[in-house]
C-alpha positions as CSV (number, residue, x, y, z in Angstrom):
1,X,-51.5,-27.1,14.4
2,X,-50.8,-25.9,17.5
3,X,-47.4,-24.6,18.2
4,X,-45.7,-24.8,21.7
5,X,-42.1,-23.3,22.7
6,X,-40.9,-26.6,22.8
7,X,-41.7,-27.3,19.2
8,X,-40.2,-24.1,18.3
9,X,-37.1,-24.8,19.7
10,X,-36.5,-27.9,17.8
11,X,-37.4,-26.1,15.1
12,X,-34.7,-23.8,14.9
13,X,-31.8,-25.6,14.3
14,X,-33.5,-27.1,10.8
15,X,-34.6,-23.6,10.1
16,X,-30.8,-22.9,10.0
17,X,-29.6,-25.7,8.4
18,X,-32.8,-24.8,5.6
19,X,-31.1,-21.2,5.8
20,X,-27.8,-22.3,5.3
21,X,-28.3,-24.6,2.8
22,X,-29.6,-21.7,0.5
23,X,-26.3,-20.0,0.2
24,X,-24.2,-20.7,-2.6
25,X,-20.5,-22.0,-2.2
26,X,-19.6,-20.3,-5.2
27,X,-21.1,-17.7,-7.3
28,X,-19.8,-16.5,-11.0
29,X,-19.7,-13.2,-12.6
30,X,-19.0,-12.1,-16.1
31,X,-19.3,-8.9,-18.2
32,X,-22.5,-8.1,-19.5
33,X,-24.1,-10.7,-17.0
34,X,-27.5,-10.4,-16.0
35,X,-28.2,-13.5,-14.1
36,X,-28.3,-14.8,-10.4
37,X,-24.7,-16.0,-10.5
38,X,-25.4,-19.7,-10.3
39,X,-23.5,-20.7,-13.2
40,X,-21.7,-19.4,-15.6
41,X,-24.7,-19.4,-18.4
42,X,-26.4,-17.6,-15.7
43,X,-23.4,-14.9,-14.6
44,X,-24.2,-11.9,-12.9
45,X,-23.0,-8.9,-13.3
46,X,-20.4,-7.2,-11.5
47,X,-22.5,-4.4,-10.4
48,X,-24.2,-7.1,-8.3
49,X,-20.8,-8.1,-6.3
50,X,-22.7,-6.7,-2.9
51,X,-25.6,-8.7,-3.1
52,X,-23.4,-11.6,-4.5
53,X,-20.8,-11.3,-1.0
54,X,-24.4,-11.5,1.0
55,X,-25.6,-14.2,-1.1
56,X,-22.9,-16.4,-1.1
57,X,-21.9,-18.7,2.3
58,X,-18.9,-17.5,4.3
59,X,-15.9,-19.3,3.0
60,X,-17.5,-19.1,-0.2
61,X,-16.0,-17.9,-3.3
62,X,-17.2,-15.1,-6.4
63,X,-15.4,-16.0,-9.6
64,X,-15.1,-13.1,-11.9
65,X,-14.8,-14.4,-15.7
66,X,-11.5,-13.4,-17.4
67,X,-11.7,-14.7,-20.3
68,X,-14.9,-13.3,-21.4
69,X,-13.8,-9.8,-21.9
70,X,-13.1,-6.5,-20.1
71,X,-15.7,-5.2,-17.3
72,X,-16.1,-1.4,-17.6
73,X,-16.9,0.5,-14.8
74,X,-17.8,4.0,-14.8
75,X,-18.6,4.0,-11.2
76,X,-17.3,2.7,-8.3
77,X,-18.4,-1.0,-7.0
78,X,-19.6,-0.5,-3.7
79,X,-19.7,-3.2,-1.2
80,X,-20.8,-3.5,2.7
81,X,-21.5,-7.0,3.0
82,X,-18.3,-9.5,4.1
83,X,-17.6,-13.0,5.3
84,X,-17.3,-14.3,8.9
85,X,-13.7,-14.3,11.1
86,X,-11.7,-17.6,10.0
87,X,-14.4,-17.7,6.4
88,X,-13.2,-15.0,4.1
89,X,-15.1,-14.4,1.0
90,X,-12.9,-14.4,-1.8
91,X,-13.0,-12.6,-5.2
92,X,-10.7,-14.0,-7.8
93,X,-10.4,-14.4,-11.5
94,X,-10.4,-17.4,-13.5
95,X,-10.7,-19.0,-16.8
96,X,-14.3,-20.4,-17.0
97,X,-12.7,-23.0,-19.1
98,X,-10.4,-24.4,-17.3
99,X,-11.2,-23.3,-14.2
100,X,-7.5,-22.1,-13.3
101,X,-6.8,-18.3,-12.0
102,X,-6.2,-15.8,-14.4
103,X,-6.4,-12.1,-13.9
104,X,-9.8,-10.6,-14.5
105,X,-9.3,-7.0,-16.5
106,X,-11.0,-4.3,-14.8
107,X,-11.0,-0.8,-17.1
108,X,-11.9,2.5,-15.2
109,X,-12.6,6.4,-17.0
110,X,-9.0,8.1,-15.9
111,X,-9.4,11.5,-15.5
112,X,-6.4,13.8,-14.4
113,X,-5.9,14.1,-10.9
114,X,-8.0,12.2,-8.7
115,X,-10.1,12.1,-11.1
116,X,-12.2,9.2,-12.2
117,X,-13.7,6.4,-10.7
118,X,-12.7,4.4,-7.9
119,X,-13.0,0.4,-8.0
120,X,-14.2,-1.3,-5.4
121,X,-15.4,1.0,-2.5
122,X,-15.1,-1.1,0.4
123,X,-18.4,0.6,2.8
124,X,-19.1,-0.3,6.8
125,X,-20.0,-4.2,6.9
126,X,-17.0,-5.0,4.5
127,X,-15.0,-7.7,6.5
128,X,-13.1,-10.5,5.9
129,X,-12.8,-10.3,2.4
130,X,-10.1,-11.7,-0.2
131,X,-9.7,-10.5,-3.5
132,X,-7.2,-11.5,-6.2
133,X,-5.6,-12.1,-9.9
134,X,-7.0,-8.7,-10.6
135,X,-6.1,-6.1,-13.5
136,X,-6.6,-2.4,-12.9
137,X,-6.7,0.1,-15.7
138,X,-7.3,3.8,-15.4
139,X,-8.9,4.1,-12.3
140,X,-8.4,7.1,-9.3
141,X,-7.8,7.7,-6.7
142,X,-8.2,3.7,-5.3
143,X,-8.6,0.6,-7.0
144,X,-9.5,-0.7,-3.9
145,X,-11.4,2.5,-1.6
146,X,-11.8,1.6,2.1
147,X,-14.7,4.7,2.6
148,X,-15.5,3.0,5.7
149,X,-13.8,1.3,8.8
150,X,-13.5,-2.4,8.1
151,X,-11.3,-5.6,9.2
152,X,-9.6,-8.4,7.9
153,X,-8.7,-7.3,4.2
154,X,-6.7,-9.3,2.0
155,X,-5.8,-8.5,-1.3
156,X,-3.1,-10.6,-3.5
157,X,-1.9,-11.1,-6.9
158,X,-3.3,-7.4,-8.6
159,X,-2.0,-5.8,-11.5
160,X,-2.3,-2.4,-12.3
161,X,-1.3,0.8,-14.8
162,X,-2.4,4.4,-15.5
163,X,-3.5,4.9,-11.7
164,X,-4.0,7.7,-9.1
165,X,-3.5,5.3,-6.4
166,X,-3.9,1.1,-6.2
167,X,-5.1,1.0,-2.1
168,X,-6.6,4.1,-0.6
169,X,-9.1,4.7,2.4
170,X,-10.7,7.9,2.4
171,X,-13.7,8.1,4.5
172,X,-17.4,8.8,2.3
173,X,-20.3,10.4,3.4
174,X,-21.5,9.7,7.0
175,X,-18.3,8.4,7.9
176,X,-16.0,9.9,10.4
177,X,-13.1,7.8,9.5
178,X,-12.0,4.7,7.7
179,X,-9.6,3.0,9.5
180,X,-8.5,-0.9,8.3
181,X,-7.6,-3.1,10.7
182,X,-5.5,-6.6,9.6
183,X,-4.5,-5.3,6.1
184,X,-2.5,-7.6,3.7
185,X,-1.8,-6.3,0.9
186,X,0.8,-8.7,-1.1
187,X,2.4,-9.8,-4.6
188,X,1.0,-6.2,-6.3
189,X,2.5,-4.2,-9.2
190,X,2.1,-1.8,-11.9
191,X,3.4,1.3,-13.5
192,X,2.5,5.1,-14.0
193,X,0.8,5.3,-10.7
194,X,0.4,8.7,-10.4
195,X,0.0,9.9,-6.7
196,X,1.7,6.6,-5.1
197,X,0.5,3.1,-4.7
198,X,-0.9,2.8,-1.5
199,X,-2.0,5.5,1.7
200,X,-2.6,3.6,4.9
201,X,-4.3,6.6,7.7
202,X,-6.5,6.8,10.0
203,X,-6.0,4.3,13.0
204,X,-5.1,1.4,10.6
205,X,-3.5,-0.8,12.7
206,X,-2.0,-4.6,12.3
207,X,-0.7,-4.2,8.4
208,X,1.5,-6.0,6.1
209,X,2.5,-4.8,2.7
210,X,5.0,-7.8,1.4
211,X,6.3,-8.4,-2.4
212,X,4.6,-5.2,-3.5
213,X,6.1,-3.3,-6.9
214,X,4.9,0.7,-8.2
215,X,6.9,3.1,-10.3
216,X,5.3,6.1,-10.1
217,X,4.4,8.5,-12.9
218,X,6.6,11.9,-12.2
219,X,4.5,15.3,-12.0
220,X,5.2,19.0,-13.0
221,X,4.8,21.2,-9.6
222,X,1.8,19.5,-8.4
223,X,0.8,17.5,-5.5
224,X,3.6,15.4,-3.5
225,X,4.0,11.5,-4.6
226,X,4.6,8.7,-2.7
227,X,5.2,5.5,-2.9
228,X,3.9,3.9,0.1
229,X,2.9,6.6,2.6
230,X,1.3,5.9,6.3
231,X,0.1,9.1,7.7
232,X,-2.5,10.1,10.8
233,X,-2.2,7.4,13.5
234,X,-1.8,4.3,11.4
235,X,0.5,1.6,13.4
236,X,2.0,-1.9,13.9
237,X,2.7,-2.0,10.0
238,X,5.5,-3.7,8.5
239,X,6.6,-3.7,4.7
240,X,8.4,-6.5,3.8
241,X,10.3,-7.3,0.0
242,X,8.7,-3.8,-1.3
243,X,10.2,-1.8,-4.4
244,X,8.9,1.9,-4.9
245,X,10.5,3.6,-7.9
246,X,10.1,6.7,-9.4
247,X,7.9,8.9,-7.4
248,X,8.9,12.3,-8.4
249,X,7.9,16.0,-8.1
250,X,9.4,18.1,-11.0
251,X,10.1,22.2,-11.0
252,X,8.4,22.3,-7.7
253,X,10.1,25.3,-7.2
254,X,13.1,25.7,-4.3
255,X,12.7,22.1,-2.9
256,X,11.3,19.0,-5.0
257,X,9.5,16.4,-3.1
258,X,8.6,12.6,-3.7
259,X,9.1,9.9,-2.1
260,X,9.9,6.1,-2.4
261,X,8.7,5.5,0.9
262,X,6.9,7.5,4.0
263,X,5.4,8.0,7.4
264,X,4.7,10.4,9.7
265,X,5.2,11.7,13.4
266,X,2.0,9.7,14.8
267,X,2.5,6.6,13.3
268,X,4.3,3.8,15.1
269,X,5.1,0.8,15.4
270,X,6.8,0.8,11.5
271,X,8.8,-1.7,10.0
272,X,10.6,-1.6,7.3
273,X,12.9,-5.6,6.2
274,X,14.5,-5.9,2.3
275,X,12.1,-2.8,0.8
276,X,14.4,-0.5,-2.0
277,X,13.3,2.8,-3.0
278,X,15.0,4.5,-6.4
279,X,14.7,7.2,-8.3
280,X,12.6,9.8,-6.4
281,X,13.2,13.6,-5.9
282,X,13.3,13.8,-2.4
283,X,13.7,10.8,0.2
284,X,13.7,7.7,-0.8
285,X,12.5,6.5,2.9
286,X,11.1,9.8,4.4
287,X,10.6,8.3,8.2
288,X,8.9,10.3,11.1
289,X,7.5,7.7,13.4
290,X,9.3,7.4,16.5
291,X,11.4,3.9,16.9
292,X,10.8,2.9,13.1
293,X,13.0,0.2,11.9
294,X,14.6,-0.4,8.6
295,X,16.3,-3.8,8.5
296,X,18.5,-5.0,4.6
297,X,16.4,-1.9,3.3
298,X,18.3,-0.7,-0.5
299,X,17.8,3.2,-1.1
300,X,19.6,3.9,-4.5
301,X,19.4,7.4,-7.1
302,X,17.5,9.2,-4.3
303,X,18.2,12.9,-3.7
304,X,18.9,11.8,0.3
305,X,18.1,8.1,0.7
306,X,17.7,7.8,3.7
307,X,15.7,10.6,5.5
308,X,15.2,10.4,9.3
309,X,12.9,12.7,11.1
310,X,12.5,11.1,14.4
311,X,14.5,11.4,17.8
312,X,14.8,7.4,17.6
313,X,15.9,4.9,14.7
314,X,17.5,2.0,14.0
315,X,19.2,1.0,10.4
316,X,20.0,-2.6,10.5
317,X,22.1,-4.0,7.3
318,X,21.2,-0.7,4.8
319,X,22.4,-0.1,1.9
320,X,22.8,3.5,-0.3
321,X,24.0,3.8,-3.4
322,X,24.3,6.9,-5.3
323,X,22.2,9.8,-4.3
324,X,20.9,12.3,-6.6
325,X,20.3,15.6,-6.8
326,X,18.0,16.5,-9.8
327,X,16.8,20.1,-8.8
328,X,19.8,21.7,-10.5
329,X,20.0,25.7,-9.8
330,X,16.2,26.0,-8.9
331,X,16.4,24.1,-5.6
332,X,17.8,24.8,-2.2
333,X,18.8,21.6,-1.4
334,X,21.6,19.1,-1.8
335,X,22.1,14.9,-1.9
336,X,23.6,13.0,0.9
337,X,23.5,9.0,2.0
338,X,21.1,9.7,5.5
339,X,19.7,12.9,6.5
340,X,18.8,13.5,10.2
341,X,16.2,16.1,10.7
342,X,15.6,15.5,14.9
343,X,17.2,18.5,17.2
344,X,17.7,15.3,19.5
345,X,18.3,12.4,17.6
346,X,19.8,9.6,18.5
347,X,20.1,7.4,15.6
348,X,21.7,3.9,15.1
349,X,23.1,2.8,12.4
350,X,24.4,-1.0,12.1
351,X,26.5,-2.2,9.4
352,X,25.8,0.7,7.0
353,X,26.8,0.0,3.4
354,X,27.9,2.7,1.1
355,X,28.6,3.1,-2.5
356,X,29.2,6.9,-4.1
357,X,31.0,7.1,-7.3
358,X,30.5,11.2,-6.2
359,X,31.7,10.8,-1.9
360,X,28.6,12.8,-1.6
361,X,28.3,13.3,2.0
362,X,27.5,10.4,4.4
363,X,25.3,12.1,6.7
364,X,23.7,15.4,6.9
365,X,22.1,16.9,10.4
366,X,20.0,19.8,10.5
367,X,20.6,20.6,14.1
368,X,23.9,20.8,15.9
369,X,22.7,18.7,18.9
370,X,22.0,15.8,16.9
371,X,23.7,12.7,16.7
372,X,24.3,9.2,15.1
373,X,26.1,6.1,16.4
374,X,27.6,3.3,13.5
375,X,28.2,0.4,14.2
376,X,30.5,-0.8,10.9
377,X,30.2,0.1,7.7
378,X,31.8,-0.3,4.5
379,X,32.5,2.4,1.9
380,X,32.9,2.3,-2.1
381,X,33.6,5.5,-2.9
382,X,37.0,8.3,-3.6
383,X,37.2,9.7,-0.6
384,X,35.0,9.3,2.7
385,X,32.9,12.2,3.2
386,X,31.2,12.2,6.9
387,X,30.0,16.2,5.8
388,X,30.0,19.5,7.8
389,X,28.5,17.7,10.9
390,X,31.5,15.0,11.3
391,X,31.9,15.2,14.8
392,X,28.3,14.3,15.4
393,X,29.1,11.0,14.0
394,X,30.3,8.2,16.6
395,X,31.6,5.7,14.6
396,X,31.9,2.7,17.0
397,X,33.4,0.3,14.9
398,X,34.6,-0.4,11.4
């Protein structure tokens, strides 16, 4: 047969209907699979998830048995295939029964430290993905690892316990960085996460972290916790509904750290609406990003709950309850409501609520030059206690 251009041409568009055609909607994976993944007799395994998200058609979907057992990883899952923009690839548990969503347990080898595997180690190529109703146990430092720079990552409904941390990106081999841009990460919790629940670095840009829950798992001397920490140039992020409780750094010598909540000089762009932090040895939001903004944000049992590092800021609607000191004789350091670390700050506080059984004070400056406007407030408390820098306090109204 002879072929011409012409015939070629109208070829093509069967070629990729043919081509199309071949890729699943939906794939299934169970433990101890060992099939292709195109039923549930024939499950795959997850080691196979990579070839699986290339396999399947974008807007497709990998069902992860949970109902058949526990999948044991010793290694990390890597992955550097994805969907298309608009048609995510999602991986989800469900009941291969009924076919409803149910969380799909995931079991790790925890080692101390960072220590032990990561879960999934999102690579280069891994975009538009969805995972959720996943259950993490004793993994490190990532249940999900971005080790690459990626786009448009959702993950939703996770569990977790016994962690180093649930979201990390850390950049792997040949990788210069491993920024994540369009983040969601929403509706996670768990307990004794011990270095914090998520880091956010790089250039990670375009984030939202809403109805997320973590109490940490408090350390002797050791590294710093943190709740939720942005650090390096990560911006336009906004936590919404989040609680971070108990991220604390023990006999750390003369200042104990951990916090509920951070970031850091070269972020920006941070928003902060309805998050709480409790219980941690040091701030319970630690903010250094010029112009952050905490709006009906809670900080309660902190040793300074509100800790403000920035020349700008705006509290909208806060409240702090009870800050505590913990460090007893061995640390240098005291409690107070909001602590204002700027040489020229120019903080604003609106409608500040405080309650103190203690009148510990209000605000604390560490330079003279600094100053904070409020805008109303109520106090619960003995006495009202503005602390040694009360005339850098302009109280606009009541």
């Amino acid at each position: 047969m002879r072929l011409t251009r012409r015939s070629l041409i109208a070829a093509m568009p069967l070629a990729a209907a043919c081509s199309g055609a071949a890729r699943a909607q939906v794939l299934h994976v169970a433990p101890g699979g060992e099939g292709d993944g195109g039923s549930w007799e024939n499950a795959a395994s997850l080691r196979d998830l990579d070839d699986l998200i290339g396999r399947v058609a974008p807007g497709g979907e990998i069902l992860l048995a949970a109902n058949r057992g526990v999948y044991e990883l010793e290694g990390a899952i890597q992955v550097a295939s994805g969907g298309r923009a608009g048609r995510r690839v999602r991986v989800r548990g469900v009941n291969t029964l009924s076919g409803e969503t149910q969380w799909a347990v995931l079991r790790g080898v925890r080692g101390g430290g960072e220590e032990g595997a990561d879960g999934f180690r999102l690579l280069r190529g891994a975009n538009h993905l969805h995972f959720s109703h996943l259950s993490f146990e004793r993994f490190g430092n990532g249940c999900f690892r971005a080790g690459g720079p990626i786009s448009d990552l959702t993950i939703e409904d996770c569990t977790f316990d016994t962690v180093y941390r649930f979201f990390e990106n850390t950049a792997s081999d040949g990788e210069r960085q491993a920024s994540v841009r369009s983040l969601v990460l929403r509706r996670c919790f768990g307990e004794n996460a011990e270095r914090g629940f998520a880091r956010i670095r790089y250039a990670s840009s375009n984030g939202l972290i809403e109805d997320c829950r973590a109490r940490g798992l408090p350390n002797e001397e050791g590294y710093i916790p943190a709740g939720c920490a942005l650090d390096d140039e990560a911006h336009t992020i906004t936590l919404r509904r989040c609680v971070m409780e108990n991220f604390q750094q023990w006999r750390a010598g003369d200042y104990w750290n951990g916090d509920g909540f951070s970031d850091e000089f070269d972020n920006h762009g941070i928003v902060y609406e309805a998050c709480e932090a409790r219980g941690s040895t040091d701030g319970g939001f630690d903010c250094k990003s010029e112009g952050v903004v905490l709006r009906d944000c809670v900080a309660e049992d902190n040793k300074r709950n509100f800790r403000i590092w920035s020349a700008e800021a705006t509290l909208e609607r806060c409240t702090s309850r009870n800050p505590n000191f913990r460090g007893e004789a061995e640390e240098s350091a005291s409690a107070c409501h909001v602590w204002i670390g700027h040489e020229e700050a120019n903080v604003r506080i609106d409608d500040l609520t405080v309650v103190d059984a203690a009148a510990e004070p209000i605000v604390e400056f560490e330079h003279d030059d600094a100053r904070v406007e409020i805008r109303g407030f109520t106090l619960d408390a003995p006495r009202e206690n503005w602390g040694e820098g009360q005339d850098q306090v302009e109280i606009v109204s009541r």
